[in-house]
VOBA-1610 file (N, C-alpha, C; in pm, whole numbers, padded with zeros to 5 digits, always signed):
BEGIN
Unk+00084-00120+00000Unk+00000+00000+00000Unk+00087+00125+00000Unk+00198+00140+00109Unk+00283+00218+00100Unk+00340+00270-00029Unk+00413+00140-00080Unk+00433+00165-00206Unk+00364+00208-00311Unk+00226+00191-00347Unk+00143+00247-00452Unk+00173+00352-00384Unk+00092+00378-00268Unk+00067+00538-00319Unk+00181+00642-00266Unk+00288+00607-00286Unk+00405+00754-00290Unk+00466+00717-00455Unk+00402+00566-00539Unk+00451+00636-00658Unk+00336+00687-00698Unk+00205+00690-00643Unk+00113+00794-00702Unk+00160+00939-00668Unk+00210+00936-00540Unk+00211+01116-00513Unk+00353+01152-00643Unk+00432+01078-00653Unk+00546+01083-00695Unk+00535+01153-00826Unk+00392+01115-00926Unk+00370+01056-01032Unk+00280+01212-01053Unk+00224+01226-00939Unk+00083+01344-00907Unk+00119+01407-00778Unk+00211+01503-00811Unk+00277+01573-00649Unk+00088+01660-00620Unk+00024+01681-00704Unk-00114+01701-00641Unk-00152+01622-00564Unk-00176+01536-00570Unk-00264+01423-00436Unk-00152+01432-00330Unk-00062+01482-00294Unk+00028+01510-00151Unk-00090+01563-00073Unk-00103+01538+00027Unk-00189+01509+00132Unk-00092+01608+00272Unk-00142+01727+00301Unk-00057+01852+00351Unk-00058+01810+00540Unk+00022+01871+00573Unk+00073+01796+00698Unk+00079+01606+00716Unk+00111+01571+00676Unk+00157+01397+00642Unk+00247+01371+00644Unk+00361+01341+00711Unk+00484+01277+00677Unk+00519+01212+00609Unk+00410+01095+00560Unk+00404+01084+00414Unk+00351+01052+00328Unk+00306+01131+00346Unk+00189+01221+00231Unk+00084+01143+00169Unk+00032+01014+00270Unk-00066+00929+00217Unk-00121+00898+00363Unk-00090+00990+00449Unk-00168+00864+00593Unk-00288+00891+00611Unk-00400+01006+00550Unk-00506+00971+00528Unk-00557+00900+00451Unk-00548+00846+00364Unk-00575+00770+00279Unk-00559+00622+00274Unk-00483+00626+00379Unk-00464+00453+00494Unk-00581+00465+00553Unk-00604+00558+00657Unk-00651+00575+00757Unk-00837+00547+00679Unk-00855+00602+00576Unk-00999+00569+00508Unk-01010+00460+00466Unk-00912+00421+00391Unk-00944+00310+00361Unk-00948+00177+00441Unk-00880+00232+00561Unk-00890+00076+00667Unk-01003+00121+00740Unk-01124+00204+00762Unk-01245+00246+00817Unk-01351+00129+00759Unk-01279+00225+00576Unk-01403+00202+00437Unk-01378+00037+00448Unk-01290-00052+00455Unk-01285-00197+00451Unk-01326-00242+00570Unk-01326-00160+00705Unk-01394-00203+00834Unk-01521-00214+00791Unk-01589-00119+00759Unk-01696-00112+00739Unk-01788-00221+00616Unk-01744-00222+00535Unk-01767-00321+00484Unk-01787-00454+00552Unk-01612-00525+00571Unk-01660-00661+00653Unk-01786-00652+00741Unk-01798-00543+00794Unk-01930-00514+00890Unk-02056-00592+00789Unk-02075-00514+00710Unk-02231-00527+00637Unk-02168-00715+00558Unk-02080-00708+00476Unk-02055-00840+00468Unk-02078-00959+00596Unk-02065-00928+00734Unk-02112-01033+00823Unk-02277-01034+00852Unk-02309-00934+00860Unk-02498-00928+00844Unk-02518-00965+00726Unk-02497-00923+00629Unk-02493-01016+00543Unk-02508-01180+00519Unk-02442-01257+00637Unk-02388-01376+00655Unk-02316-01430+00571Unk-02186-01331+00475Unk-02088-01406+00411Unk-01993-01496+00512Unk-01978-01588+00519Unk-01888-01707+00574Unk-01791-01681+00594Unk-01673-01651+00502Unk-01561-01592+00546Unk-01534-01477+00632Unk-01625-01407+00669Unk-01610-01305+00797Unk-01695-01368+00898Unk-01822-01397+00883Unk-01881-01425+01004Unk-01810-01542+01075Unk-01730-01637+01047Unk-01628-01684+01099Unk-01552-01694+01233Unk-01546-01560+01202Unk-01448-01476+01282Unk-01486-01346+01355Unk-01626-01400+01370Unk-01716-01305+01469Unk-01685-01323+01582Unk-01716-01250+01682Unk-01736-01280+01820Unk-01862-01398+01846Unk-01940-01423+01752Unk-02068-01487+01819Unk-02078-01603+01768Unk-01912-01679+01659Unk-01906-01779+01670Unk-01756-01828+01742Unk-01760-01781+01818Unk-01605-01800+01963Unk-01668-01841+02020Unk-01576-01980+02111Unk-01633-02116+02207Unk-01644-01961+02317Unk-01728-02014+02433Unk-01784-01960+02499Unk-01663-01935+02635Unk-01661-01813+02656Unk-01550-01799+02752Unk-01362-01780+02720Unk-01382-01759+02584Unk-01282-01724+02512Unk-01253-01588+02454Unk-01171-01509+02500Unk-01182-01408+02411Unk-01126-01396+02273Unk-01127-01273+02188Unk-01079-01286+02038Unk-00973-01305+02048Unk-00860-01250+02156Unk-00727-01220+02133Unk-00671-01410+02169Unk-00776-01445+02201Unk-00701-01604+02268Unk-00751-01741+02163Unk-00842-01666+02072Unk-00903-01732+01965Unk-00858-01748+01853Unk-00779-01862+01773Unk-00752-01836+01620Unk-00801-01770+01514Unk-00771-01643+01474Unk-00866-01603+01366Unk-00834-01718+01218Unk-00950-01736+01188Unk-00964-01833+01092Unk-00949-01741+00972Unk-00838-01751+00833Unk-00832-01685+00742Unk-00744-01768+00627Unk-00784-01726+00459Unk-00693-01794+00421Unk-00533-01788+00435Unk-00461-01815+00396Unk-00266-01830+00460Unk-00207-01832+00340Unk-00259-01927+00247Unk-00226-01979+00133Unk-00255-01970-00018Unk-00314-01850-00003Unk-00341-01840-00151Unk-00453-01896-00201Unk-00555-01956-00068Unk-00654-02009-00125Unk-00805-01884-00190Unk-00870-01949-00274Unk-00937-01850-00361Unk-01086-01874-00285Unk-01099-01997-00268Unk-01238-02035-00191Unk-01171-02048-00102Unk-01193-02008+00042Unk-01127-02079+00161Unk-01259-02087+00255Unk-01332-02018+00236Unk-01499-02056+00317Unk-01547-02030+00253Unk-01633-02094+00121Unk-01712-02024+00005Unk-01835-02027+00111Unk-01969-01966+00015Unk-02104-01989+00083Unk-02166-02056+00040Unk-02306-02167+00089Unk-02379-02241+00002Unk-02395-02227-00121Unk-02432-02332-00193Unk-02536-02302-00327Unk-02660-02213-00258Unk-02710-02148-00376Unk-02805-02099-00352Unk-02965-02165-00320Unk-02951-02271-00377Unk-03053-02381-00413Unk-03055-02503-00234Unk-02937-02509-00133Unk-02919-02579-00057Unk-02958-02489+00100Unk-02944-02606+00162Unk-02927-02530+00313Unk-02856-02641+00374Unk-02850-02614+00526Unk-02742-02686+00548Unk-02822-02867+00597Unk-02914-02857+00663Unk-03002-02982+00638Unk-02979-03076+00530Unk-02961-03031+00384Unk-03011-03076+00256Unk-02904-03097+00245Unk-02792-03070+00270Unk-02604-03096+00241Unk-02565-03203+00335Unk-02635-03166+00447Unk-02625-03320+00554Unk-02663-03409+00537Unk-02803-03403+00467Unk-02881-03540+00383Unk-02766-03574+00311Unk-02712-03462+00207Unk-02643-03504+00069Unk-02538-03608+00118Unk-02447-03587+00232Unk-02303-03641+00277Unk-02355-03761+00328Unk-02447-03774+00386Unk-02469-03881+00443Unk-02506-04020+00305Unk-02581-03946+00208Unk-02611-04020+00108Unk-02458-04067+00023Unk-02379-04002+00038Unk-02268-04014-00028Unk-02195-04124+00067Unk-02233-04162+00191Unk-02169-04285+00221Unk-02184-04399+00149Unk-02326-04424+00130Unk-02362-04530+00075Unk-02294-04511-00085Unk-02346-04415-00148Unk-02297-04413-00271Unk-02135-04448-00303Unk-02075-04437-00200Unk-01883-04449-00226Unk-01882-04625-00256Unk-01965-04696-00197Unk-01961-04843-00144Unk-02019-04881-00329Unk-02099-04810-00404Unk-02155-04943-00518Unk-02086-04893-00613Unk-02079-04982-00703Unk-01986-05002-00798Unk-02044-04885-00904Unk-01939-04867-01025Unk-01971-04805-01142Unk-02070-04630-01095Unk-02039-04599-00989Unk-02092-04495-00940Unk-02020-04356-00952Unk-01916-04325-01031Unk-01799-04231-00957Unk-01809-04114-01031Unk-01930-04080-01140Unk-02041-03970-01192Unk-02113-03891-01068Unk-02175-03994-00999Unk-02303-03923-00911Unk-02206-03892-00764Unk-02095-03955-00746Unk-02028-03947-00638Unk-01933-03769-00642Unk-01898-03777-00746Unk-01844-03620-00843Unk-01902-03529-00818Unk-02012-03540-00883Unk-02145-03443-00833Unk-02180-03386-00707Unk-02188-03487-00584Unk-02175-03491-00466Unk-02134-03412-00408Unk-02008-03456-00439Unk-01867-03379-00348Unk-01863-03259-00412Unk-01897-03204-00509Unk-01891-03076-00559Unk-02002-03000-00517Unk-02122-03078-00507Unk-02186-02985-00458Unk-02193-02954-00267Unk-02154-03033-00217Unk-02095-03029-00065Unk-01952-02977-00001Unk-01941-02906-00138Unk-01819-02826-00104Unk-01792-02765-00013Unk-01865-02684-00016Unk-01939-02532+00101Unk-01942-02623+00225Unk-01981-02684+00203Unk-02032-02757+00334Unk-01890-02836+00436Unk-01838-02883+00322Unk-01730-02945+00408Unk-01617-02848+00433Unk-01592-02744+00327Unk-01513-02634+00385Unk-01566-02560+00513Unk-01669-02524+00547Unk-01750-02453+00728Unk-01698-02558+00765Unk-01662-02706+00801Unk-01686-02777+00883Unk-01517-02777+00846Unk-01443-02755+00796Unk-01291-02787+00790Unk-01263-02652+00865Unk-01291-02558+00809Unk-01240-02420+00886Unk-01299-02409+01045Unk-01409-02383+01033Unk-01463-02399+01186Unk-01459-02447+01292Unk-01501-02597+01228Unk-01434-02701+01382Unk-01305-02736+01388Unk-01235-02709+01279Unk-01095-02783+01245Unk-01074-02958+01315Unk-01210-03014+01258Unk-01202-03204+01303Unk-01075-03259+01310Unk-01030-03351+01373Unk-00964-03438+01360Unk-00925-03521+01222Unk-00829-03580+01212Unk-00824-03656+01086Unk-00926-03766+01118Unk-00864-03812+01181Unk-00966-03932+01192Unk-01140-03953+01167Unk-01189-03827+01274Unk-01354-03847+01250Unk-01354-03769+01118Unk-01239-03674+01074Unk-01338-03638+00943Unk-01324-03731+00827Unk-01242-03806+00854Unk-01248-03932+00723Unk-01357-04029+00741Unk-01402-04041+00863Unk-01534-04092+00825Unk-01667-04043+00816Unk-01628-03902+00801Unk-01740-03847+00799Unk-01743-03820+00625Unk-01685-03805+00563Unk-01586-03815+00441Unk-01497-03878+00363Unk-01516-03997+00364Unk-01428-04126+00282Unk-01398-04067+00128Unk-01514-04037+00092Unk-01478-04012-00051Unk-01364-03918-00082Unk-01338-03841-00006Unk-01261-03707-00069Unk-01086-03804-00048Unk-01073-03905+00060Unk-00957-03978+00046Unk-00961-04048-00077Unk-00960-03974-00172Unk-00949-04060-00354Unk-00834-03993-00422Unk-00762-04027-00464Unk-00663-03931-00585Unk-00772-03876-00649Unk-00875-03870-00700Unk-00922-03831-00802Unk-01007-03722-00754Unk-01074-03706-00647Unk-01122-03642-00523Unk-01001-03575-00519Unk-00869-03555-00463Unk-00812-03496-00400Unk-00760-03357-00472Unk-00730-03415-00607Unk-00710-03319-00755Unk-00831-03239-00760Unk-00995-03281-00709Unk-01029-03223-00768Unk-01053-03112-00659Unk-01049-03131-00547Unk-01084-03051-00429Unk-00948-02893-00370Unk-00882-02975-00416Unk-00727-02865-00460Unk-00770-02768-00543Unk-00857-02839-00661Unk-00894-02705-00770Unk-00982-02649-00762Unk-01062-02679-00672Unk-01243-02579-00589Unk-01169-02503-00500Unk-00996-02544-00439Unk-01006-02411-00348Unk-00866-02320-00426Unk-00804-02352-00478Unk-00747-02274-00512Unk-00712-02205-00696Unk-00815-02300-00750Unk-00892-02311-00933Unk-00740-02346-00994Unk-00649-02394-00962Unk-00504-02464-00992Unk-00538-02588-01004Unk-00480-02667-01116Unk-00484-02823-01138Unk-00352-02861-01023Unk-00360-02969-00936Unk-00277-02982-00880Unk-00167-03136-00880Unk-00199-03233-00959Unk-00113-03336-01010Unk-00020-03292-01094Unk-00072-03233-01216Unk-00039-03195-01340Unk+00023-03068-01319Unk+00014-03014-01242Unk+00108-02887-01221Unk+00254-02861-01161Unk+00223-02978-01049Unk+00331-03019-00938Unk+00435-03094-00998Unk+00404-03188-01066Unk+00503-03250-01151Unk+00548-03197-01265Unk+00485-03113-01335Unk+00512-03046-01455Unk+00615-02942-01414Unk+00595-02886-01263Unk+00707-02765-01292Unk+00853-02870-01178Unk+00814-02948-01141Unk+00930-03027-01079Unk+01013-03045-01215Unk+00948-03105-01318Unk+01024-03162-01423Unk+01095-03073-01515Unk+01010-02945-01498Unk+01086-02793-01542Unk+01183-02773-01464Unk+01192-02753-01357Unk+01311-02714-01242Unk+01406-02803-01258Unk+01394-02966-01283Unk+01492-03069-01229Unk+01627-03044-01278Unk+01686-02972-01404Unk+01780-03003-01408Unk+01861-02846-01322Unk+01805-02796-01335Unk+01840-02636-01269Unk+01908-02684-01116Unk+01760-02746-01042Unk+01791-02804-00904Unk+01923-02896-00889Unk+01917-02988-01002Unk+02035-03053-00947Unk+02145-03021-00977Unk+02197-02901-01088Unk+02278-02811-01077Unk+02321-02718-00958Unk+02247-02672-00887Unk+02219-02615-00757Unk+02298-02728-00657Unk+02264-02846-00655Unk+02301-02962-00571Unk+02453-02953-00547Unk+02452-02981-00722Unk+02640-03029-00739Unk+02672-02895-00688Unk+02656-02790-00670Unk+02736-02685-00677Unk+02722-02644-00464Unk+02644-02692-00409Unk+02646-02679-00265Unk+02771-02748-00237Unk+02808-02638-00128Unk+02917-02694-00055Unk+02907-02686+00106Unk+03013-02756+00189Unk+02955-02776+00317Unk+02925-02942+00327Unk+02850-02953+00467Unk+02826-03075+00505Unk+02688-03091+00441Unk+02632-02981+00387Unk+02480-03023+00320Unk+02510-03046+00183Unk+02621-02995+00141Unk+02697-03032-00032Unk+02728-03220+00009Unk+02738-03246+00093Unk+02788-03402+00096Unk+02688-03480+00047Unk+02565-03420+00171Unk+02448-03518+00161Unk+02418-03494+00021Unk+02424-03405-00054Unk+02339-03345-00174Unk+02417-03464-00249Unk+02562-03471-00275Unk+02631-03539-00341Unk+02625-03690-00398Unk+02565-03715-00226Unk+02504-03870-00254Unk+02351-03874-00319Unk+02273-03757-00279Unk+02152-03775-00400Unk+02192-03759-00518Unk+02228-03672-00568Unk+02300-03675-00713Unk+02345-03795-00779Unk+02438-03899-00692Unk+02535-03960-00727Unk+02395-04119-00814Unk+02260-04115-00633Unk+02211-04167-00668Unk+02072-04161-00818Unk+02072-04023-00885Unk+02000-03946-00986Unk+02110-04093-01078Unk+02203-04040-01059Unk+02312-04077-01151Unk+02296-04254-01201Unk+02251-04308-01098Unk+02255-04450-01163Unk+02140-04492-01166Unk+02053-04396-01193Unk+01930-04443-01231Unk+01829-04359-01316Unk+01755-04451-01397Unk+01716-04366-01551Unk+01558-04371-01533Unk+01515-04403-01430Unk+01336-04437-01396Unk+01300-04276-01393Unk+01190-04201-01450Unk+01156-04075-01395Unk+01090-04052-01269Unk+01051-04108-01178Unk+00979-04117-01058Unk+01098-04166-00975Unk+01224-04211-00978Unk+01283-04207-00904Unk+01357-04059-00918Unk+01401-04001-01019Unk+01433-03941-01041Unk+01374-03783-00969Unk+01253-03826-00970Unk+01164-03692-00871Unk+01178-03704-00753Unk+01194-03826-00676Unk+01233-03846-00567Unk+01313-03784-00497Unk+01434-03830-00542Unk+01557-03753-00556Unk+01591-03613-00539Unk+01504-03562-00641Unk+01487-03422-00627Unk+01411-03384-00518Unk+01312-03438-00441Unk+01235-03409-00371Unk+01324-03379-00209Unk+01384-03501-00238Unk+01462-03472-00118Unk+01588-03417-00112Unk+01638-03405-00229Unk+01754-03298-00216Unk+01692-03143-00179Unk+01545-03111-00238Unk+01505-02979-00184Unk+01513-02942-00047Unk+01490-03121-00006Unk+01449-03059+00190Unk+01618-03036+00213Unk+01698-03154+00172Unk+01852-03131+00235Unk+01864-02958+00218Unk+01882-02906+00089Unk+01902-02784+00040Unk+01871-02692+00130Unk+01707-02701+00174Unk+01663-02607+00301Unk+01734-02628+00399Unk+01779-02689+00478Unk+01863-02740+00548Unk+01729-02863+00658Unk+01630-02920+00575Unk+01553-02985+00646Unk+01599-03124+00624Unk+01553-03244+00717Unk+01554-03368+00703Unk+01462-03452+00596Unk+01480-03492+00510Unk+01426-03565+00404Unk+01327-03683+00481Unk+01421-03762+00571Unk+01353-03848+00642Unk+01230-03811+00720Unk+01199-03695+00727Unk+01090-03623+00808Unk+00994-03652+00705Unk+01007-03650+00567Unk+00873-03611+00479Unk+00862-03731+00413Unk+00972-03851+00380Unk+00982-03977+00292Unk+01046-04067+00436Unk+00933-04109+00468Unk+00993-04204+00582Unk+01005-04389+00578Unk+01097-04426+00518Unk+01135-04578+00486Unk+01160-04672+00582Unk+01050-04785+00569Unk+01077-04868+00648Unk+01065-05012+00575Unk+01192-05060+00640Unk+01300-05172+00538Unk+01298-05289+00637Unk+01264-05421+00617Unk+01263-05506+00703Unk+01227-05522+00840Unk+01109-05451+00852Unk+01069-05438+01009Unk+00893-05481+00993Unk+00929-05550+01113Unk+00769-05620+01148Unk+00683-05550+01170Unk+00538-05606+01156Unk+00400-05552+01160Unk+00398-05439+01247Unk+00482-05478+01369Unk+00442-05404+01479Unk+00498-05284+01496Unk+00613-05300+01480Unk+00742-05167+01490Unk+00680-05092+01368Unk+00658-05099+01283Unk+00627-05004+01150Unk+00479-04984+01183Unk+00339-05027+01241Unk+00258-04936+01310Unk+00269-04867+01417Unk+00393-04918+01499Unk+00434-04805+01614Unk+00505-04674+01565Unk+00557-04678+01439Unk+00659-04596+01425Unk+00520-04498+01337Unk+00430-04553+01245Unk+00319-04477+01182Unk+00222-04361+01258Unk+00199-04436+01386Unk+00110-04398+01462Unk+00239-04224+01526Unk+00344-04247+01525Unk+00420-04128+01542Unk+00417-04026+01493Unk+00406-04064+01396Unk+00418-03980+01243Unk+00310-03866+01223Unk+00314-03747+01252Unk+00191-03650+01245Unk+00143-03637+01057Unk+00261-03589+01014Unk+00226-03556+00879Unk+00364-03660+00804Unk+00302-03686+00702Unk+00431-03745+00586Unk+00383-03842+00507Unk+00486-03890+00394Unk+00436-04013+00349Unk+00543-04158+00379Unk+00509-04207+00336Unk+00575-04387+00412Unk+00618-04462+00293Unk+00724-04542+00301Unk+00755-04672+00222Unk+00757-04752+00268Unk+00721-04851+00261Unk+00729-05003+00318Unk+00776-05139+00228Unk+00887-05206+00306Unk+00956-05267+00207Unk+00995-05373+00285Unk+00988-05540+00243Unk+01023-05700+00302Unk+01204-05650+00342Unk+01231-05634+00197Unk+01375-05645+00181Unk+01443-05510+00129Unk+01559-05471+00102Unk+01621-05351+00057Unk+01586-05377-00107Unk+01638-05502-00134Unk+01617-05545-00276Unk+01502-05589-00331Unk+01378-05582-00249Unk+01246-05641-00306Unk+01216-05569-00387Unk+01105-05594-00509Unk+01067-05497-00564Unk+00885-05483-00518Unk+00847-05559-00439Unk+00770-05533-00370Unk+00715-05418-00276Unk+00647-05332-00286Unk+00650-05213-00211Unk+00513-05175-00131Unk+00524-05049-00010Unk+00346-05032-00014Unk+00417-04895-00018Unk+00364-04770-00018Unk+00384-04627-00079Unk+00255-04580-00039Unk+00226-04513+00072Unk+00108-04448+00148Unk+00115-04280+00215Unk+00048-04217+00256Unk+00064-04108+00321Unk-00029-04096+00431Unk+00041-04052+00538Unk+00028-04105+00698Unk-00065-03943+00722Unk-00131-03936+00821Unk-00176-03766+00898Unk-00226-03827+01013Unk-00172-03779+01134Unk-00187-03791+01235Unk-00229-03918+01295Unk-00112-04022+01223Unk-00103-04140+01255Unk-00205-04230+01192Unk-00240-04176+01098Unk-00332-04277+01031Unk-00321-04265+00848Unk-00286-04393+00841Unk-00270-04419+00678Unk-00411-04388+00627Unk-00388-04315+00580Unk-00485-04208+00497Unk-00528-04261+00334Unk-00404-04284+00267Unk-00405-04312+00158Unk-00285-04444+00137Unk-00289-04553+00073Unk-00223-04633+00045Unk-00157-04668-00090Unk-00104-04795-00153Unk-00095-04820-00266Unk-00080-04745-00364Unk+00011-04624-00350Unk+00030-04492-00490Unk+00115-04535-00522Unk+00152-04532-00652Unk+00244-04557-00796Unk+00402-04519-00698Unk+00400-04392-00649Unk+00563-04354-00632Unk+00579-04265-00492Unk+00661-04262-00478Unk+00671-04184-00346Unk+00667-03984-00407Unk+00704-03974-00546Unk+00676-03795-00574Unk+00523-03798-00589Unk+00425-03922-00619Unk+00315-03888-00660Unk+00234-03899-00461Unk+00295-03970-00423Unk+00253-03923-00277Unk+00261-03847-00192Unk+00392-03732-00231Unk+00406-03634-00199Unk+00315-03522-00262Unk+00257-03526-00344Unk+00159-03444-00427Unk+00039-03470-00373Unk-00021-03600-00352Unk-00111-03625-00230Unk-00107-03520-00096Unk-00003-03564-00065Unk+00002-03497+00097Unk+00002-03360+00107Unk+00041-03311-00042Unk+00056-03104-00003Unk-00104-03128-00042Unk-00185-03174-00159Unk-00312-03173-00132Unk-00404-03180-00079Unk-00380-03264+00024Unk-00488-03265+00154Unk-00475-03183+00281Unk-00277-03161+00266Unk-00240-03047+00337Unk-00388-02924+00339Unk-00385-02869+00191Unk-00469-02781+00151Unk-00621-02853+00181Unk-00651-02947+00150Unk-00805-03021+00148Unk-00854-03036+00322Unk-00773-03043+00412Unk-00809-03055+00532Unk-00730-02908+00611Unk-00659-02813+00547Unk-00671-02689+00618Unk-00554-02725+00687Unk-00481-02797+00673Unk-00340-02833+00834Unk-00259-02759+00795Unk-00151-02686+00945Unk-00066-02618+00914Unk+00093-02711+00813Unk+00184-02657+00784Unk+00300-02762+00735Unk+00415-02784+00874Unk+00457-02868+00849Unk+00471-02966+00966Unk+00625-02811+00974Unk+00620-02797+01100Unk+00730-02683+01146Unk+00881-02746+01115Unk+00925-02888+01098Unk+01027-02938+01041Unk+01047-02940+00897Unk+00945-02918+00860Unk+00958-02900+00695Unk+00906-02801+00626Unk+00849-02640+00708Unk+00799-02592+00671Unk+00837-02499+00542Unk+01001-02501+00499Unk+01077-02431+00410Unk+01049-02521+00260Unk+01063-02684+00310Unk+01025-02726+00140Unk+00887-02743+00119Unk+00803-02725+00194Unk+00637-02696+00154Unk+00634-02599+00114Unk+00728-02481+00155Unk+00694-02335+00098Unk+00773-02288-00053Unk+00888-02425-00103Unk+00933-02459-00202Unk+00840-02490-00276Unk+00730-02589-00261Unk+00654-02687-00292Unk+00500-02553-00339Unk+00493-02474-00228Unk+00393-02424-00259Unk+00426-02281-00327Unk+00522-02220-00325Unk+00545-02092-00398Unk+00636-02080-00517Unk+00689-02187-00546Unk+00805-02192-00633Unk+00728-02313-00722Unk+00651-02452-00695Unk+00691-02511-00803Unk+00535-02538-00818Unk+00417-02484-00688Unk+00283-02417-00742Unk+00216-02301-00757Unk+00344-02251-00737Unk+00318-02089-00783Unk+00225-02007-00710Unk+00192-02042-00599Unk+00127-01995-00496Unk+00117-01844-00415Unk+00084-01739-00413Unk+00135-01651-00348Unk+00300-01659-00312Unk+00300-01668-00481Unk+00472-01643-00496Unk+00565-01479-00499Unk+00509-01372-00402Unk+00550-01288-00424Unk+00596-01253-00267Unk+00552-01356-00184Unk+00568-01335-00029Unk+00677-01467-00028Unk+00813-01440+00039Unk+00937-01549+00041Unk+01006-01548+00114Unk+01020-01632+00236Unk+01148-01638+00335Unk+01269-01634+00232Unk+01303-01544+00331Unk+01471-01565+00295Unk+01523-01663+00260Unk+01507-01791+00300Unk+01570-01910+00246Unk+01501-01954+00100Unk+01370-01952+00105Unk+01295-01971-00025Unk+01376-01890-00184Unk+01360-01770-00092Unk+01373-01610-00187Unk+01533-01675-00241Unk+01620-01703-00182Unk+01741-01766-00224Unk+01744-01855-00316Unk+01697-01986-00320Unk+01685-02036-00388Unk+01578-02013-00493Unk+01527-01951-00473Unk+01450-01892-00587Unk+01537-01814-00738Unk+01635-01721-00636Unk+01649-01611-00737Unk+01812-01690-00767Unk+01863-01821-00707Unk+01946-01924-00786Unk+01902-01971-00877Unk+01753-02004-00906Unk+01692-02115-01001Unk+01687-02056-01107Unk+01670-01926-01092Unk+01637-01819-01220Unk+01737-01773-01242Unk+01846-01778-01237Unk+01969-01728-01254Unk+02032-01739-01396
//
């Protein structure tokens, strides 16, 4: 704001605004009234995204300052849309509930589409508001745990394709990034060295994203093992003890080092969420998706390559950049 308007005065030494230091602080000062005022009539109104964040929907005995204000973070475009016009909230509760049964019969995944699109509204109030648990909201919601669901619910909130985007600009970046790799030096140039080394003897493209995936976290200076967590010859038990740990991430599971046998899942708050995906980059594309589909913050150990993930290679409110991001950013473009 600052900036517009001193290159307006700059541009129009008329609009200088006389006693101001500089020479726009009325014009703050109205316009943060004129937007008070507004949200005002927007909450009588009952637009969703402000009434929210009323006083008169705060748990009881809480004040505002001790209350999360609920807002988008991320660049989302819907982040509390409002009903259809045609629904209420009764008729959306019928709808979800009908959508249990419907997930269960076969050759159904037309009317199930439909569904979930039109219970959008509905499950966003109930993601922002109560902020559920993983657990009860997957059964309150099975369907939306679908790849096909998950793509599509990414693009109701933020109108971005999100499979096809994520991999498309990984595969744009990859050789840039691993230029970046070879060229780190330090004890994080080591680790980088051995991802590289392993790019190097292998010609699969999904391993190859891998790779990259986790050289980004090394790069941030985060743990890879935090977000791709492998477990290699360990029994039933130790690998659901070690799951149930696990707040956010995705999982490998493997008999042997050399099997080619695999399971490839993504874990949230200790519960395998999603199973059986093709690769560990396409499960990482899962997990920033539901990241977004269930509203969760990014896990504070990895919060630099989510913000890789979300401003650099989905283009996300890419104009706001930690310092560490902003770095590798203005390396990639170099």
């Amino acid at each position: 704001m600052d900036q517009v308007a001193q290159s307006l005065i700059k541009k129009h030494p008329c609009l200088t605004e006389r006693c101001s230091d500089t020479g726009c602080g009325g014009w703050k000062t109205s316009l943060k009234y004129k937007l008070a005022n507004y949200r005002t009539l927007l909450r009588k109104l009952g637009c969703p995204e402000v009434t929210v964040n009323s006083l008169k929907n705060k748990p009881v005995g809480r004040c505002s300052a001790a209350f999360g204000v609920k807002k988008a973070k991320r660049a989302e475009v819907n982040f509390c849309p409002t009903y259809p016009s045609e629904e209420t909230e009764e008729s959306l509760e019928a709808m979800r509930k009908a959508l249990l049964l419907d997930i269960k019969k076969r050759n159904n995944r037309e009317l199930v589409k439909l569904k979930m699109e039109k219970t959008f509204a509905y499950r966003r109030h109930e993601i922002v508001r109560d902020a559920p648990m993983v657990e009860a909201f997957m059964a309150r919601w099975p369907a939306l745990f679908d790849i096909r669901e998950i793509n599509a619910e990414f693009k109701r909130i933020t109108t971005i394709p999100l499979q096809s985007k994520f991999l498309s600009q990984l595969d744009l970046h990859f050789g840039n990034l691993v230029m970046l790799f070879k060229r780190r030096g330090g004890q994080l140039g080591q680790k980088l060295k051995q991802i590289v080394a392993q790019m190097d003897d292998c010609e699969d493209v999904d391993a190859g994203r891998e790779c990259v995936i986790k050289g980004v976290c090394v790069y941030m200076g985060e743990n890879p093992d935090h977000l791709i967590r492998e477990y290699v010859g360990m029994d039933e038990a130790a690998i659901n003890e070690a799951i149930e740990d696990t707040t956010v991430g995705t999982y490998l599971l493997k008999e042997e080092a050399s099997a080619d046998e695999q399971e490839i899942g993504v874990v949230l708050e200790g519960i395998r969420v999603m199973t059986n995906l093709d690769n560990i980059a396409f499960a990482v594309v899962m997990l920033f998706g539901l990241i977004y589909a269930l509203n969760l913050a990014y896990p504070a150990d990895l919060r630099y390559t989510f913000e890789v993930f979300q401003k650099i290679f989905m283009e996300l409110d890419g104009g706001k950049l930690s310092n560490k991001v902003l770095a590798l950013k203005n390396r990639l473009f170099e």
